[in-house]
C-alpha positions, 0 to 999 in steps of 0.5 A: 888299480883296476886290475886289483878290482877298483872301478875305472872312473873310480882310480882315474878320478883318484889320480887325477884329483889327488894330483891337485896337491902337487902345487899345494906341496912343496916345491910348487911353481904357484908358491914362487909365482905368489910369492913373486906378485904378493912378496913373500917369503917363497921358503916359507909359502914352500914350508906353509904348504906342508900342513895344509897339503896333508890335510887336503889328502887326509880329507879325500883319503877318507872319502877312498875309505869311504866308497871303497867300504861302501863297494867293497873295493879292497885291493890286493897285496903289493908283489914288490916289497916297500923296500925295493920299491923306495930302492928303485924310485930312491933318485927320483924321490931325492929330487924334491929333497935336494931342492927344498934342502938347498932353499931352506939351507940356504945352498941356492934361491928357488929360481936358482933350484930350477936349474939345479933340478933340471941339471940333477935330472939330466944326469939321473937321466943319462947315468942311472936310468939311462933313459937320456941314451941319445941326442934325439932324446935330448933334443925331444926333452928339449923342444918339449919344454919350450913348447911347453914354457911357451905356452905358459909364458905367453898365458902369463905375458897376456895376464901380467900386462892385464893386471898392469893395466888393472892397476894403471887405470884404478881398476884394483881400487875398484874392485876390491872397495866394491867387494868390500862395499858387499860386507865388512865382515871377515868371513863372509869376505873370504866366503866371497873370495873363495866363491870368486876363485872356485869359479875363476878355478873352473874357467883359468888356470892357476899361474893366470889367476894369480895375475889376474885376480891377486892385486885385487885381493892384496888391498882386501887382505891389507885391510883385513890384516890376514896374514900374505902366506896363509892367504897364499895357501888359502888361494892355492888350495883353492885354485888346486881344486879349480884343476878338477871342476870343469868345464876347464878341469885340466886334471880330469881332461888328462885322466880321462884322455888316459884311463880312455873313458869320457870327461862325464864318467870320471867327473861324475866320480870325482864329486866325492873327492871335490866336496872333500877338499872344500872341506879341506879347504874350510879348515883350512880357513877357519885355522890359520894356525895349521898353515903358519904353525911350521913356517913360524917353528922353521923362523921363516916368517 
């Protein structure tokens, strides 16, 4: 991008924000371990995300054409054609095909298309792309993904035996009749639990806040009778926009450690992209329709 004449901060807050939606698209971790907390359906959070996730991109695509008209930002021609393009990323690309197919087709659960996916990249690794050539590759592979798990298991021990205690003690009662003590109306409800996440968002991660912060809310959406797998989607949109709010924006730390310019530079122009997915995200709320419409055309809710 910055070789066809975009800005720096410009394509790297591009990437980083728009990477946001990889846990709002299919298949997504956070979906599973929603799913998990508030028992639902992870297939239909997967097929409730679709929808939603587009119209999140839709959103910052417009703010791109917005700025890119403004500075005269146009780019240039792809030197290599769609076709090899899709021919070259063909088994990459089928990954998240044969995961969703397997779970909607009833082949494996979604725990059990970790592995699946895991195996099927081992062997794309070693017979297509032959990037897997070694066992001091695999072993790297190896020990990166457990340092990895590590972290986030014990992020997630810590907040699983917080939200135990939470509800142990009466701690969720609490919390959620004190927000509901605030107003008995609907949306200015989901204002202040939108409010509470995007500030959560800019402090935790995700996969914590679900833990955390979730069995405070099932009691709220219990009584306000919203549906799970819309709120679900609802708080996952939501979290994905906490990835690029700082202080804790673990999106543009990464972009910016790898476009090399400071966190002030690319979070001044992702400001842009942030308040379209606030957009977003109201739309997303105000019609619950775009989230359920397909899970519901699918059967699975």
């Amino acid at each position: 991008m910055v070789k066809a004449g975009y800005d720096r901060p410009f394509s790297a807050a591009t990437v980083s924000v728009t990477s946001g939606l990889a846990i709002v698209i299919p298949p997504s971790i956070a979906f599973i371990i929603y799913g998990g907390i508030a028992d639902v359906s992870v297939p239909a959070l997967f097929a409730a995300g679709f929808i939603p996730g587009i119209v999140v991109a839709l959103f910052i695509l417009i703010a791109v054409l917005i700025i890119s008209k403004i500075r005269g930002y146009h780019g240039h021609k792809a030197e290599v054609s769609l076709y090899k393009a899709f021919r070259e990323a063909f088994f990459g690309l089928m990954a998240p095909v044969i995961i969703l197919g397997g779970i909607y087709g009833g082949v494996f659960s979604p725990t059990e298309a970790a592995a699946v996916a895991v195996i099927y990249g081992f062997l794309v690794g070693i017979f297509v792309y032959r990037t897997i050539n070694s066992i001091k590759v695999v072993f790297e592979i190896f020990s990166g993904s457990l340092r990895a798990t590590a972290v986030v298991m014990l992020v997630v021990t810590c907040a699983g035996l917080f939200s135990w205690v939470a509800s142990t003690v009466g701690l969720v009662e609490k919390g959620a009749d004190l927000l509901l003590s605030i107003s008995d109306t609907e949306m200015l409800i989901l204002l202040s639990i939108n409010l509470i996440l995007l500030f959560a968002g800019m402090i935790l991660d995700a996969i914590s806040i679900f833990y955390v912060i979730l069995p405070f809310l099932m009691p709220i959406m219990t009584h306000f009778n919203w549906d799970p797998v819309w709120f679900g989607v609802m708080m996952t949109v939501n979290l994905a926009i906490g990835q690029v709010t700082p202080p804790v924006a673990v999106n543009l730390y990464m972009g910016a450690n790898i476009s090399g310019i400071s966190m002030e530079e690319i979070s001044k122009a992702s400001l842009p992209f942030v308040g379209a997915a606030l957009l977003a995200l109201a739309v997303i709320v105000i019609f619950p329709e775009l989230t359920v419409f397909l899970p519901k055309l699918l059967g699975l809710m």
